[in-house]
FIPA-146409 format. One record per residue (C-alpha): x, z, y. Coordinates in nm, 4 decimals, padded with zeros to 6 digits. Layout:
N
        x        z        y
        X        Z        Y
...
REM end
This chain:
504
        x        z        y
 -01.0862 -00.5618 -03.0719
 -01.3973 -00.4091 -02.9725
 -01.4191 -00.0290 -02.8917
 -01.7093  00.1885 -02.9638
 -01.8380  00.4836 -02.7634
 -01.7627  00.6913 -03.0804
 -01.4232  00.5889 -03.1138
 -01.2502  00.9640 -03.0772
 -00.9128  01.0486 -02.9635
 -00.6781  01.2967 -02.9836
 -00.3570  01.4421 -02.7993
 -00.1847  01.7219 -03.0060
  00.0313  01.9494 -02.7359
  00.2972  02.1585 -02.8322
  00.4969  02.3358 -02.5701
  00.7965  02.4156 -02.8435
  00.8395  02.0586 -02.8188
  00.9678  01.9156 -02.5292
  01.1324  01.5851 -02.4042
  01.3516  01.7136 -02.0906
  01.3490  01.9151 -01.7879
  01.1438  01.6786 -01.4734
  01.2902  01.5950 -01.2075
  01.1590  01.6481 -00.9053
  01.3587  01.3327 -00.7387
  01.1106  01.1452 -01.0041
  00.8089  01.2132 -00.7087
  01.0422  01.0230 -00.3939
  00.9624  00.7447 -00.1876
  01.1685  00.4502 -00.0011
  01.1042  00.3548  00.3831
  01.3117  00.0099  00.4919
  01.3446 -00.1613  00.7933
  01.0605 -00.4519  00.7134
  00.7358 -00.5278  00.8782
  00.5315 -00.2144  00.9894
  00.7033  00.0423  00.7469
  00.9453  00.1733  01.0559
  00.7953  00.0625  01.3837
  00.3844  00.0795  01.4018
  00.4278  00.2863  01.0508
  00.6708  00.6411  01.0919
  00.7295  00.5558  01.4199
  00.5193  00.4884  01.7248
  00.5377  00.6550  02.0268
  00.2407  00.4408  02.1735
  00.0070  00.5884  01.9400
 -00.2504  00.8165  02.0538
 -00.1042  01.0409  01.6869
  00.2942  01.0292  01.8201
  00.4665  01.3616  01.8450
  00.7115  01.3982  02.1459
  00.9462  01.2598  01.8987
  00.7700  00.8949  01.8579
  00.6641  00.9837  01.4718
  00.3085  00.9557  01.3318
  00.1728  01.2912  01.2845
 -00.0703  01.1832  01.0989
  00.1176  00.9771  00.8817
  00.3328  01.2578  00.8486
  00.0673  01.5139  00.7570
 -00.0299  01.2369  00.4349
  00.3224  01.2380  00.3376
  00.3870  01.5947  00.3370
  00.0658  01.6158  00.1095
  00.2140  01.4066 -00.1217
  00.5347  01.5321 -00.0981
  00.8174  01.3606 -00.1369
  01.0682  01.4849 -00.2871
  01.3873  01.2494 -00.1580
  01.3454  00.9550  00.0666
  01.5621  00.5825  00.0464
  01.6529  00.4637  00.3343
  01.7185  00.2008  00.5174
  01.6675 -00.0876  00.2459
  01.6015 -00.2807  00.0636
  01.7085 -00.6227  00.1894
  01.7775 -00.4871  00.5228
  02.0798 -00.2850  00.4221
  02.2564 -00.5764  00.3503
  02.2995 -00.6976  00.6906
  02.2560 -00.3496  00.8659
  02.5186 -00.1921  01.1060
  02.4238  00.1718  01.1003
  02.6432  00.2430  01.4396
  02.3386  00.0352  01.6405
  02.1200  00.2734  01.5289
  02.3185  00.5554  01.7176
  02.3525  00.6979  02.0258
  02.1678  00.6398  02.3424
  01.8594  00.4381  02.2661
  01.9066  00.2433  02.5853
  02.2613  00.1612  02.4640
  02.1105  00.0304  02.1320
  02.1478 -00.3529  02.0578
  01.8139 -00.6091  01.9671
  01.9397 -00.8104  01.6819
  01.7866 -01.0574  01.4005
  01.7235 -00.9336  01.0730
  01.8251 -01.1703  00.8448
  01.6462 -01.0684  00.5428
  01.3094 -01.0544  00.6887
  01.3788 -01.2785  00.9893
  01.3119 -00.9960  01.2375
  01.3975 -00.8593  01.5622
  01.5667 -00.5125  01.4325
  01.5393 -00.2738  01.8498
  01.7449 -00.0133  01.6293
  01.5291  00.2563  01.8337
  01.4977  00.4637  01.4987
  01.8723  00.5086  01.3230
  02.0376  00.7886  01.1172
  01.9217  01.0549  01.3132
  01.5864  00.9775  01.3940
  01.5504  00.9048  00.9862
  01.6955  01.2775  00.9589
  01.5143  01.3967  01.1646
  01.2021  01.2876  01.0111
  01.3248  01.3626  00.6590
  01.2886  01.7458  00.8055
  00.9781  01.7096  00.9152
  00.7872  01.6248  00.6300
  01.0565  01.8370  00.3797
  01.2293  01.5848  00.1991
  01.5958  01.5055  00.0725
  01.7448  01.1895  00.2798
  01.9153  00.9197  00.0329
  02.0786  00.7283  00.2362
  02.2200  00.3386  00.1421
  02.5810  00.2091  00.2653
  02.5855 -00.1568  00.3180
  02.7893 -00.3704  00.0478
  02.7014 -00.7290  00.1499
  02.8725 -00.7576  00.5334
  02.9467 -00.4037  00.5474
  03.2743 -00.3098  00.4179
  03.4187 -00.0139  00.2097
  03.5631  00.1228  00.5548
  03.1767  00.1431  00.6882
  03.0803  00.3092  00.4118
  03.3371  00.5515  00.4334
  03.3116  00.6120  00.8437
  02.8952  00.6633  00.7771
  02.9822  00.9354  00.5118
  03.1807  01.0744  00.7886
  03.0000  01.0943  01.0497
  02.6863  01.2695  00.8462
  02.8638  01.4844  00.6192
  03.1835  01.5827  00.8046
  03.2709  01.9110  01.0206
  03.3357  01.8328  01.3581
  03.7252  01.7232  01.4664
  03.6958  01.3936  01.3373
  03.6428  01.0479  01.5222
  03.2606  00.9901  01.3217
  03.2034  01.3539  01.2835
  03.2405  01.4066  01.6454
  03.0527  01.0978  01.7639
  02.7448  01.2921  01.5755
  02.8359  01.5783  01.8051
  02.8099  01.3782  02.1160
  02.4717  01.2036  02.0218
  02.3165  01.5955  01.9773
  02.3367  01.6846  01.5830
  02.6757  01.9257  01.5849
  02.6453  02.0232  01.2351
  02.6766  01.7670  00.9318
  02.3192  01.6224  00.7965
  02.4862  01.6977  00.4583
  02.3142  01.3779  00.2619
  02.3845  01.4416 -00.0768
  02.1701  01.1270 -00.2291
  02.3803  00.7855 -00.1584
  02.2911  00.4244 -00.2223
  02.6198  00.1511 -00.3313
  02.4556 -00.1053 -00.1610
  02.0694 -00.3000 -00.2892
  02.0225 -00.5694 -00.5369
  02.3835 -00.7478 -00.5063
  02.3235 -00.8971 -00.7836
  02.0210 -01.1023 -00.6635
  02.1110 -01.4629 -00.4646
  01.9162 -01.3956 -00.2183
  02.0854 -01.0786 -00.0953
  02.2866 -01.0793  00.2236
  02.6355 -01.0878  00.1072
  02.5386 -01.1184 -00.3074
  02.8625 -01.0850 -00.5732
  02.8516 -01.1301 -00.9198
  02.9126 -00.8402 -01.1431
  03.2894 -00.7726 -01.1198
  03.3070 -00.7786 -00.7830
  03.0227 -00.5951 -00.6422
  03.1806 -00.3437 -00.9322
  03.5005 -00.3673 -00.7934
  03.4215 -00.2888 -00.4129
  03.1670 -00.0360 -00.5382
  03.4147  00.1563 -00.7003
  03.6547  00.1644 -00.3995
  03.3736  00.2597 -00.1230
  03.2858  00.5351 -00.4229
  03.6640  00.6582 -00.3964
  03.6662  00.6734 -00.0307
  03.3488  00.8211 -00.0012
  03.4012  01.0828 -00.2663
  03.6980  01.1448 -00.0808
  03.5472  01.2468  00.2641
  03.2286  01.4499  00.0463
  03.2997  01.5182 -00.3268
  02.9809  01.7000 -00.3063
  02.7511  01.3387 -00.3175
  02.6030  01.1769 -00.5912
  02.5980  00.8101 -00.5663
  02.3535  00.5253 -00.7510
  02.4798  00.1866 -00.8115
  02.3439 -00.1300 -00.7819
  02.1909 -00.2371 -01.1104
  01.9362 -00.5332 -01.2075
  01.7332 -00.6180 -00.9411
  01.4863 -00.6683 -01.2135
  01.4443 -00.7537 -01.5702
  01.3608 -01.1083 -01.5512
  01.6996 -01.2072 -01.3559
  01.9608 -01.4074 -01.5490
  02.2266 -01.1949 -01.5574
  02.0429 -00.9092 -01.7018
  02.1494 -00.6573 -01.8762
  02.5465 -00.8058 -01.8724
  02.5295 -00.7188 -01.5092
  02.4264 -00.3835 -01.5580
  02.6964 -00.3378 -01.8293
  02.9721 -00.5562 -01.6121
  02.8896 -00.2965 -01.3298
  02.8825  00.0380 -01.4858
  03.1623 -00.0650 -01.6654
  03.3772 -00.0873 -01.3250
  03.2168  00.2489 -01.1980
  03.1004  00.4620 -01.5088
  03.2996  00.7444 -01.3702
  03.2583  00.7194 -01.0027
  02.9124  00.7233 -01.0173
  02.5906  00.9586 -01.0706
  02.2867  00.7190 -01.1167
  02.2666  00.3394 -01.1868
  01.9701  00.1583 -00.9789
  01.6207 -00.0191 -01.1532
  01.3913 -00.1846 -00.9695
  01.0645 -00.3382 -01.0804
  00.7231 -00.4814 -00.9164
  00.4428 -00.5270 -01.1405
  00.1520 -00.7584 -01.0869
 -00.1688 -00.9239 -01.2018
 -00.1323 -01.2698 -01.0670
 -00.2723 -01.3604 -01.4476
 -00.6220 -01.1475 -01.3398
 -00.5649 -01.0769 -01.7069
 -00.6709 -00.7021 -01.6193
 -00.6633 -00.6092 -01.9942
 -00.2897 -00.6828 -02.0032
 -00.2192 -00.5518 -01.6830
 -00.3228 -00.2059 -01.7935
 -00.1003 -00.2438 -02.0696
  00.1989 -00.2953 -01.8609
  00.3731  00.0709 -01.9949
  00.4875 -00.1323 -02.2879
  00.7016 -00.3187 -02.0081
  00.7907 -00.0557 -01.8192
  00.9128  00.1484 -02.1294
  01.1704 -00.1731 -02.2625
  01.2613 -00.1956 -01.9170
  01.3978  00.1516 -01.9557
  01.5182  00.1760 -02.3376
  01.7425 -00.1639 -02.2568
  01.9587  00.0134 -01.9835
  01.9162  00.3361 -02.1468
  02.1034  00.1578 -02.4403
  02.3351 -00.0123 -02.1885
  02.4306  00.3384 -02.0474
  02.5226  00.4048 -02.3993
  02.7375  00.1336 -02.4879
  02.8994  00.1973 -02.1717
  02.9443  00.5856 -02.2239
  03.0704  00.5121 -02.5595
  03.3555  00.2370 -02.5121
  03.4863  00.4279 -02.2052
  03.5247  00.7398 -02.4566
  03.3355  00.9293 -02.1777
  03.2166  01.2976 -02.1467
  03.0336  01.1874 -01.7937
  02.6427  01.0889 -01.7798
  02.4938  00.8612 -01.6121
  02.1321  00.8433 -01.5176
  01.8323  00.5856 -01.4238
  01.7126  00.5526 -01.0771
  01.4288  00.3663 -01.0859
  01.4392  00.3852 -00.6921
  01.2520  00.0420 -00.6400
  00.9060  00.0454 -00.7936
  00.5537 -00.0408 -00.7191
  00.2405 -00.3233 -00.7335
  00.3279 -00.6070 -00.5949
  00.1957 -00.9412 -00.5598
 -00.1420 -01.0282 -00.3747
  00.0952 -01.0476 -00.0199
  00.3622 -01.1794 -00.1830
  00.5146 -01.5439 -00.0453
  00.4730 -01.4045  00.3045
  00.8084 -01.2647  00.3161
  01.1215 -01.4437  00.4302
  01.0157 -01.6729  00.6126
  00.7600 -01.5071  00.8156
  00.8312 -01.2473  01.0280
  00.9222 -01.5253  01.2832
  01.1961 -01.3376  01.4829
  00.9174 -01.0854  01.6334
  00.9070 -00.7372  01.6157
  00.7205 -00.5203  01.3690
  00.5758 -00.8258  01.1934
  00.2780 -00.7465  00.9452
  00.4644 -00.8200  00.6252
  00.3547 -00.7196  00.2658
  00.0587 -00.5151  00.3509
 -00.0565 -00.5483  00.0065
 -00.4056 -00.3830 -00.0503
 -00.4431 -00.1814 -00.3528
 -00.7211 -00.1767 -00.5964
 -00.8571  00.0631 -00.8665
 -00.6912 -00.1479 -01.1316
 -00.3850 -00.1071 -00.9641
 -00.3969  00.2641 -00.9068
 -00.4276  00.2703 -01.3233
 -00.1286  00.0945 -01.3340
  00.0859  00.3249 -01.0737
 -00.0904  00.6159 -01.3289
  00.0418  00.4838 -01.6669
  00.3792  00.4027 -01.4667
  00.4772  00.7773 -01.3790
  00.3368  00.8641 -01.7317
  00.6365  00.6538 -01.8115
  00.8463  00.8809 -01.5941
  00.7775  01.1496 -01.7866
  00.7833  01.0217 -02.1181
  01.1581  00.8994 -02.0163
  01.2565  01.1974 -01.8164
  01.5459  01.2523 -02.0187
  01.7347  00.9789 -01.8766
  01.5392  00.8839 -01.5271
  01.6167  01.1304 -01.2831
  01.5027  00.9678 -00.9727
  01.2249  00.7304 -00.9034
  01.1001  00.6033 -00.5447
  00.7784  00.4331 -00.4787
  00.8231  00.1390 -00.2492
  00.7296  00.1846  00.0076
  00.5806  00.4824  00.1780
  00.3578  00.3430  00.4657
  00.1966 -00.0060  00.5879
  00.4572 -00.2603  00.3543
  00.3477 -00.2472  00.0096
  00.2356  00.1186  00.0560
 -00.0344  00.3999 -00.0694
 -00.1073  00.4157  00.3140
 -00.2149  00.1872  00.5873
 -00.2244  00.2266  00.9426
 -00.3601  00.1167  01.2566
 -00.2495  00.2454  01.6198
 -00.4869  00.4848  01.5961
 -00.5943  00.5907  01.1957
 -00.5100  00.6188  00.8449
 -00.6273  00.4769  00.5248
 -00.4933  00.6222  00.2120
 -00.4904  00.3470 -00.0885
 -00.5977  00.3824 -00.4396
 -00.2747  00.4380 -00.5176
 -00.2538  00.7497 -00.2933
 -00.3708  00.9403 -00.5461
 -00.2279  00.8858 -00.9110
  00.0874  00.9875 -00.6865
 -00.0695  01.2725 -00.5496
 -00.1414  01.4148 -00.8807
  00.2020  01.4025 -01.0746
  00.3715  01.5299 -00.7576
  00.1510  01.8250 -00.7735
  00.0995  01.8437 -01.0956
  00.3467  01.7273 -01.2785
  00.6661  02.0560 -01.3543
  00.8418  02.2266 -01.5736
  00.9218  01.9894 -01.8315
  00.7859  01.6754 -02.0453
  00.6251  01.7603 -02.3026
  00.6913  01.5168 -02.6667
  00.2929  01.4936 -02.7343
  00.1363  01.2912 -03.0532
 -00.1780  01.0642 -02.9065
 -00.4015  00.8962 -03.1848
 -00.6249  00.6716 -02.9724
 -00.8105  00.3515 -03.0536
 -00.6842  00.0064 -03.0268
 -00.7699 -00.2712 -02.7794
 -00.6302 -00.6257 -02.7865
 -00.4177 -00.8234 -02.4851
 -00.3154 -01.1952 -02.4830
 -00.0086 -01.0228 -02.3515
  00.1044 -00.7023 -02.5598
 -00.1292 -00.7817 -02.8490
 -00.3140 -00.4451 -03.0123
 -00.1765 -00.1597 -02.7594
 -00.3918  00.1957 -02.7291
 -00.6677  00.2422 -02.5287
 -00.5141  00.5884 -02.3667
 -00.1820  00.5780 -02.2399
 -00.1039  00.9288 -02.1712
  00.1612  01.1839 -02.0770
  00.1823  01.5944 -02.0370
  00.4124  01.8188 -01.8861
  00.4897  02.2268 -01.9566
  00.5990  02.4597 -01.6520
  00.7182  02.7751 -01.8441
  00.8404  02.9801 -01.5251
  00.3760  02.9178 -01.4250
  00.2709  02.9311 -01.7775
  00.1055  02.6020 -01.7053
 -00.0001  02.2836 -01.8565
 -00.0965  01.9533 -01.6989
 -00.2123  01.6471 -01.9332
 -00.2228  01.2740 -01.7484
 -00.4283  00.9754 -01.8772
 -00.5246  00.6976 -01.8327
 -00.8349  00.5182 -02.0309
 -00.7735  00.1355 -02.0169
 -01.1107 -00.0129 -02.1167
 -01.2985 -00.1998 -01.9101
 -01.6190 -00.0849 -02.0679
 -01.6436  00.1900 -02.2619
 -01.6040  00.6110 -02.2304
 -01.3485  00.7836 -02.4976
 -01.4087  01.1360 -02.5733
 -01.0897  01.2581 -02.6210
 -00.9873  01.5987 -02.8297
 -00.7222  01.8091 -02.6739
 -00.5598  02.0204 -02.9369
 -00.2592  02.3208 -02.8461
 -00.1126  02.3731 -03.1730
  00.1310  02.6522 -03.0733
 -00.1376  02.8389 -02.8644
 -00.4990  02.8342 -02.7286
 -00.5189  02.7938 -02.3666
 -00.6450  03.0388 -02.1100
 -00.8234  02.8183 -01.9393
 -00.8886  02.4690 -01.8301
 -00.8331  02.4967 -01.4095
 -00.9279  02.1973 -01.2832
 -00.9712  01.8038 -01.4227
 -00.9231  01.5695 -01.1402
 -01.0351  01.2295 -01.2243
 -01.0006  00.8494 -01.0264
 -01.2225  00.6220 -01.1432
 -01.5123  00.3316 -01.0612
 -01.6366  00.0141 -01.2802
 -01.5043 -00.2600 -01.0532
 -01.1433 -00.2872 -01.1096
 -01.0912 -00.4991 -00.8256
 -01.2602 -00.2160 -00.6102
 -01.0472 -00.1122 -00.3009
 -01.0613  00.1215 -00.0189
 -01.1170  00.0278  00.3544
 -01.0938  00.1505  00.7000
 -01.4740  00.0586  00.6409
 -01.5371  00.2243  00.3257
 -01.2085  00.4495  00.2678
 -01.2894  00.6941  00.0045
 -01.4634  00.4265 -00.2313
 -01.1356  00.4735 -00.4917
 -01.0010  00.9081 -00.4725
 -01.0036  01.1581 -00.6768
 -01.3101  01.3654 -00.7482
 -01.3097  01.7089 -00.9216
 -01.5805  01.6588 -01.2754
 -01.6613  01.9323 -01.4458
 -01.3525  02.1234 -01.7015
 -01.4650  02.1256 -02.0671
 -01.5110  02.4703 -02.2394
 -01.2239  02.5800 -02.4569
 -01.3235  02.6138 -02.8403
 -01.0413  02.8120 -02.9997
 -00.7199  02.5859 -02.9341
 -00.9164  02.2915 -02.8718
 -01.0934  02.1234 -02.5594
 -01.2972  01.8132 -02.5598
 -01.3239  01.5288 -02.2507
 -01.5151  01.2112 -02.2254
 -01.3138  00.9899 -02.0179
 -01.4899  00.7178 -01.8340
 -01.3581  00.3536 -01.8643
 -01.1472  00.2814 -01.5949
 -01.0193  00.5957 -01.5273
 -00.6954  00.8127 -01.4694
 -00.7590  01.2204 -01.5190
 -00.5357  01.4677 -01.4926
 -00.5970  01.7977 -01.6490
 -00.4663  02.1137 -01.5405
 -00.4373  02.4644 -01.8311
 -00.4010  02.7568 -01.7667
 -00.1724  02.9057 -02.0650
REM end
């Protein structure tokens, strides 16, 4: 279906009608133990940008602009097979060891503390993951210990004597990553990964009540065993637990970049199937406890993909998934979030992975920084993006995909901060070709003003920044519309994600 340049949309705002408080845990990232993400990406002490600590500072300076607002940490993959006690203590004391998910040599010269440590610096909430392949529910327990306990305890003394006296008080904890994938260090079908879970949930519980913990659900929606794992799981651990765990990685290995932009439609029956799992479960357990989403694995990923398992070669730091991102894809990480809002009554926690060098907004080399397309969709919701989600009516033209068949041409979302009196509208305009104007209507109020309108956008989709060329794909300030009564008017360029910021 062909679109024409006088096609006109609208978005009708009311702030009386809202969705659901946002999250803030929605705007959080995830940093494993593969490739450059750790070593040559947070940390490097042999770059000319180390503090006296080892970690980036520039890297760090990026991150706290997009601020996170919890980090996951350490995998992914990796947690399967990881031994968190070799990542404390003297570093000289440390042991070298193959990773077996990434076939890697793991130094273990950044651990718990060193990820704490860094979590402080750039203002974030640690979540840290307890290993349920090799570990078992006794590790999980002791590592709860030794960050969370007072001191006069074995583990909550051996923090003492490695220099952190007080607890690290992580609140955010991970049962374990993708058990029910195959290729997972340690995998278990449904009943039992629910039936450890649960008991390393008791234990831990036990040493913090304070936590909140996320289980392992579908490593993604195309697996075999989903949703009856997710239900099988929860099932075992509905009351035990705070979250249950989503994970997702989108891609255009079609180059069908018309149905790649419609990829919300995915994301959004991704969500509403667990969301009705989580209600089937709620219901047959006759329980007054919630549980939420934590979509705490997603991102674009598939250009580097293949180069995974069998390639890091037992070296260190191995260049792994350095996937580089493109404008199309930065429309897709756009409509994505607009997803997280539009579902922010039961996702509470969503984290980008990953957060530097392995499938990442950012890139590094020893001695710069290149932030991706994708930088900046991000940056805008986590700035943006408060208060809470506002229900909005969109009447926008149609396009056709061999995919989704007729979907809309805009794909938006909006969000209300009451305590600021502010208003931010996100969209994203999915043709290839053609501009939408685009009527912005507040039908319990007219506007102050219209702040600012930030817009990413270009006319190659496959367009992508370099060291070379690195701000070919950012976002530019264009010029705010005037405000005619309770109404505001846009032309949105094709290929573009704007975000609009009102004044109320």
């Amino acid at each position: 279906m062909s679109v024409s340049a006088s096609s006109k949309a609208q978005v009708y705002l009311d702030t009386h009608r809202t969705i659901s408080p946002i999250s803030p845990l929605l705007f959080s990232g995830f940093v494993e133990h593969i490739g450059r993400a750790v070593y040559e990406g947070i940390y490097e002490p042999a770059s000319p940008h180390a503090d006296e600590r080892g970690l980036r500072k520039d890297v760090m300076a990026a991150l706290r602009e997009i601020n996170y607002r919890s980090m996951r940490y350490p995998g992914g993959n990796f947690l399967s097979g990881y031994r968190w006690e070799d990542g404390v203590g003297p570093r000289e004391q440390r042991p070298r060891r193959r990773d077996l998910a990434w076939q890697s040599i793991e130094t273990n010269q950044f651990g718990t503390n060193e990820f704490i440590d860094f979590c402080k610096a750039i203002n974030t909430e640690p979540m840290l993951g307890v290993n349920m392949g090799t570990g078992t529910i006794q590790d999980a327990a002791n590592l709860i210990e030794y960050c969370n306990a007072d001191v006069g305890s074995q583990y909550a003394d051996l923090r003492a004597s490695h220099g952190y006296t007080a607890p690290h008080a992580v609140k955010y904890w991970c049962l374990g990553n993708e058990m029910d994938g195959p290729w997972q260090i340690g995998h278990l079908e449904a009943a039992e990964y629910g039936a450890k879970a649960r008991e390393a949930a008791k234990m831990m519980r036990w040493h913090d009540p304070s936590i909140e913990l996320i289980l392992c659900g579908s490593s993604n929606s195309n697996m075999p065993t989903y949703p009856e794992w997710d239900r099988v799981a929860l099932e075992w651990c509905w009351d035990v637990v705070d979250y249950h765990s989503m994970h997702y990685y989108a891609n255009n290995r079609d180059n069908d970049t018309a149905s790649y932009l419609a990829l919300s439609a995915e994301f959004e029956s991704f969500v509403d199937t667990l969301t009705g799992v989580l209600r089937y479960v709620k219901a047959k357990k006759r329980s007054k406890h919630d549980v939420y989403l934590s979509w705490d694995e997603w991102n674009v990923w598939y250009k580097a993909s293949g180069r995974t398992f069998d390639q890091g070669k037992w070296t260190q730091a191995p260049h792994l998934v350095e996937e580089v991102y493109n404008l199309e894809d930065a429309l897709v990480v756009a409509q994505w979030m607009n997803v997280f809002l539009r579902k922010s009554d039961v996702l509470k926690i969503a984290c980008i992975a990953q957060i530097v060098n392995v499938i990442a907004p950012m890139l590094t080399t020893s001695d710069s920084l290149l932030k991706q397309s994708t930088y900046y969709p991000f940056l805008l919701f986590s700035k943006l993006a408060a208060g809470s989600a506002l229900d909005i009516v969109v009447r926008s033209p149609m396009y056709q995909t061999a995919k989704f068949g007729d979907m809309p041409l805009l794909d938006v979302s909006a969000s209300y901060d009451a305590a600021n009196n502010t208003n931010a509208i996100f969209i994203v305009n999915r043709s290839q070709t053609e501009s939408v104007p685009l009527e912005l209507k507040w039908q319990d109020r007219a506007p102050k003003s219209i702040k600012a309108v930030h817009q990413v956008s270009g006319t190659d989709p496959k367009a992508a920044n370099s060291f070379e060329n690195p701000n070919l794909i950012t976002a530019v300030n264009v010029a705010a519309p005037s405000i005619d009564g309770q109404s505001a008017t846009l032309m949105l360029p094709p290929l573009s994600f704007t975000a609009v910021e009102v004044a109320l």
